[in-house]
Residue, then its C-alpha position, 0 to 999 in steps of 0.5 A: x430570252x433575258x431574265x430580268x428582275x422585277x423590282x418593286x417600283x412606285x411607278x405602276x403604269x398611267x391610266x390606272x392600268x397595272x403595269x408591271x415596272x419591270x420593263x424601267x429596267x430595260x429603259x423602257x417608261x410605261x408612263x413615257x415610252x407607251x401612250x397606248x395601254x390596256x390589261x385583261x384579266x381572266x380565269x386560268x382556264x383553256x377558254x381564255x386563250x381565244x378570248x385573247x386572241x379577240x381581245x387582242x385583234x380588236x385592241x390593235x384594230x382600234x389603236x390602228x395597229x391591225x397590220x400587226x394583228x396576227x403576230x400580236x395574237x399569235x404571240x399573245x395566245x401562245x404566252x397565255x396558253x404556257x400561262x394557263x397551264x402554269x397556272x391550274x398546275x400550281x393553284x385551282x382558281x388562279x388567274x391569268x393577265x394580260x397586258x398590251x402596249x405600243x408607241x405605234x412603233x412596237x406591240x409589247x405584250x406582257x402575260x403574268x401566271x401564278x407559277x413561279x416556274x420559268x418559262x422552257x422553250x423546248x425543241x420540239x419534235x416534229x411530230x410533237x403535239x405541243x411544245x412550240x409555243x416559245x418557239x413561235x414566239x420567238x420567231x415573231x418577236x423581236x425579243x422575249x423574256x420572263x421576270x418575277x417580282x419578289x412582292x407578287x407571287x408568279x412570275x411575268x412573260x413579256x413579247x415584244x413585236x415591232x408594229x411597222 
């Protein structure tokens, strides 16, 4: 997991999506490096996370993607279950956002919340209920991490998996 800072850019994705610019840093271009982009804004609520899973099956399968579906989903769904709990625990009628992007060669997924509280992977008993999310994602993606912006309240959760 890496921090990194989300600075205010001009650069706010092509398209009219809302990218964070936060992945520059990282030399990653929204505008070169990701032809294909979509965002998903929904309320902070527990119904969210299957509507992502659906939102995210369905996105990869029209960008030819579906080989990496599962993972993508899984990784997503988990990022916005930390996020909606974030979220109804810092303010009542928050929102969660999701964006996704991909060269076809990888699948980035970007989650913002509404609670500047950094993300804790924590280990998990074995007989935990909970607590496995960042774990799992972790294990699915190649890297993972967290930034906030100092214009924008919250905070950014981003995965990124390789798609071949």
């Amino acid at each position: 997991m890496a921090l990194v800072p989300c600075t205010p850019s001009a650069d706010r994705g092509g398209a009219g999506i809302r990218i964070p610019p936060f992945m520059r840093v990282q030399g990653y271009s929204m505008n070169g490096l990701w032809p294909l982009q979509d965002f998903l804004e929904l309320g902070a609520l527990i119904s969210a996370v299957p509507c992502v899973r659906l939102h995210v099956r369905q996105v990869l399968w029209e960008w030819g993607l579906a080989r990496v579906a599962e993972s993508a989903e899984l990784a997503a769904s988990e990022l916005t279950t930390n996020a909606v709990m974030a979220s109804r625990v810092w303010t009542r009628t928050a929102a969660v956002r999701l964006w996704l992007a991909s060269d076809r060669a990888q699948v980035l997924i970007i989650v913002w919340d509404a609670s500047p509280q950094p993300p804790v992977r924590v280990d998990a008993s074995g007989g935990a209920e909970n607590g496995r999310g960042l774990m799992l994602v972790e294990a699915i993606s190649e890297e993972w991490g967290w930034c906030f912006r100092d214009d924008i309240e919250g905070k950014f959760v981003w995965a990124m998996l390789q798609a071949g």
